[in-house]
C-alpha positions in Angstrom: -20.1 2.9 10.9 -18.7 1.6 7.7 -17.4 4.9 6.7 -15.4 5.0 10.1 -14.4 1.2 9.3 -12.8 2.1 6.1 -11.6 5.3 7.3 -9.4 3.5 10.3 -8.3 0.6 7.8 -6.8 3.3 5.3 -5.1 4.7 8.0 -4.1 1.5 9.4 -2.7 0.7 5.7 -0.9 3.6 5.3 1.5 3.3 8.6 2.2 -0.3 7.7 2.9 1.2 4.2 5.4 3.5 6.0 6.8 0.9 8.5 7.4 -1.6 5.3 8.9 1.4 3.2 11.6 1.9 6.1 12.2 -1.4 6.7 13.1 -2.3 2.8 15.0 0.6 2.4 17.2 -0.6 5.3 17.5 -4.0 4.7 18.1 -3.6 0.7 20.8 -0.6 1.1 22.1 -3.2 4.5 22.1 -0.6 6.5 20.4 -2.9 9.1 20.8 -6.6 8.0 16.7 -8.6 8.9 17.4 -12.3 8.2 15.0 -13.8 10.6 11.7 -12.5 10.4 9.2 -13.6 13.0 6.8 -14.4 10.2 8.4 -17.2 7.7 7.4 -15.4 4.2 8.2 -11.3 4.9 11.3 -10.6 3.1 12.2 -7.1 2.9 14.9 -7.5 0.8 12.8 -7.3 -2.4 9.8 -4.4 -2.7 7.2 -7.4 -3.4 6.1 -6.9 0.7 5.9 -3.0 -0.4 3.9 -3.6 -3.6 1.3 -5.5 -2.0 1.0 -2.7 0.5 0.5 -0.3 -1.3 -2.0 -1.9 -3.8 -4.2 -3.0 -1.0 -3.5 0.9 0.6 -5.2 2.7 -2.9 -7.6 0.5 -3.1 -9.0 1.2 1.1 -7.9 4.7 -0.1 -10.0 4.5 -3.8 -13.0 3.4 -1.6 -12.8 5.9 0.8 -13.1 8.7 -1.4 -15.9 6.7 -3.5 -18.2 6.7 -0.5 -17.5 10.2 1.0 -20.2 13.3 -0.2 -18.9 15.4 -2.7 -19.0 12.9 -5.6 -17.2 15.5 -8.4 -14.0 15.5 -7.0 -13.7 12.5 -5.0 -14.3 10.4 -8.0 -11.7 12.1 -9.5 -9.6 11.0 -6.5 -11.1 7.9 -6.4 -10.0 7.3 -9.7 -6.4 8.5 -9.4 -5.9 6.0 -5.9 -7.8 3.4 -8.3 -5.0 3.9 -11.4 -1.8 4.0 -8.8 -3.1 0.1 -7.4 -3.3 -0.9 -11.2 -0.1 0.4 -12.3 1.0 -1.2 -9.1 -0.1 -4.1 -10.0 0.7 -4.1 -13.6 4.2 -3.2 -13.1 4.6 -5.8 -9.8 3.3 -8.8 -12.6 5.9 -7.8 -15.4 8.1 -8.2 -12.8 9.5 -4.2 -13.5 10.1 -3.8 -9.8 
């Protein structure tokens, strides 16, 4: 159950991912101007809204290879998914992107 759980939320993660990757790319290059958001504090003018996605995306992603069987190389997965959401992360907080 929790394995399908996780499974659905990385999934779930990664098409919001998507949808917020289209949507800054649009709005930052103005090829379709979003200045009224239904939600007061989504800006996709910046990547902040994409960062945050995509931390919380490798992590669900980092866990999901954790937990499946073959431990050899899905820790090395797990790992790399792990590194992406800190250099994410790191890079997000020195303000870099």
């Amino acid at each position: 159950m929790l394995k399908k759980t996780v499974g659905f939320l990385g999934w779930a993660l990664v098409a919001f991912t998507i949808l917020s990757l289209i949507l800054t790319v649009l709005t930052t290059y103005q090829i379709i101007p979003i200045q009224f958001t239904p939600i007061k504090y989504i800006n996709f003018n910046n990547y902040k809204i994409l960062d945050i996605l995509i931390i919380c995306t490798m992590i669900v992603w980092a866990i999901n290879f954790y937990d499946n069987s073959e431990k050899s190389r899905n820790l090395l997965f797990s790992a790399g998914c792990a590194f992406i959401a800190l250099g994410t992360l790191f890079f997000m907080y020195m303000g870099i992107v």
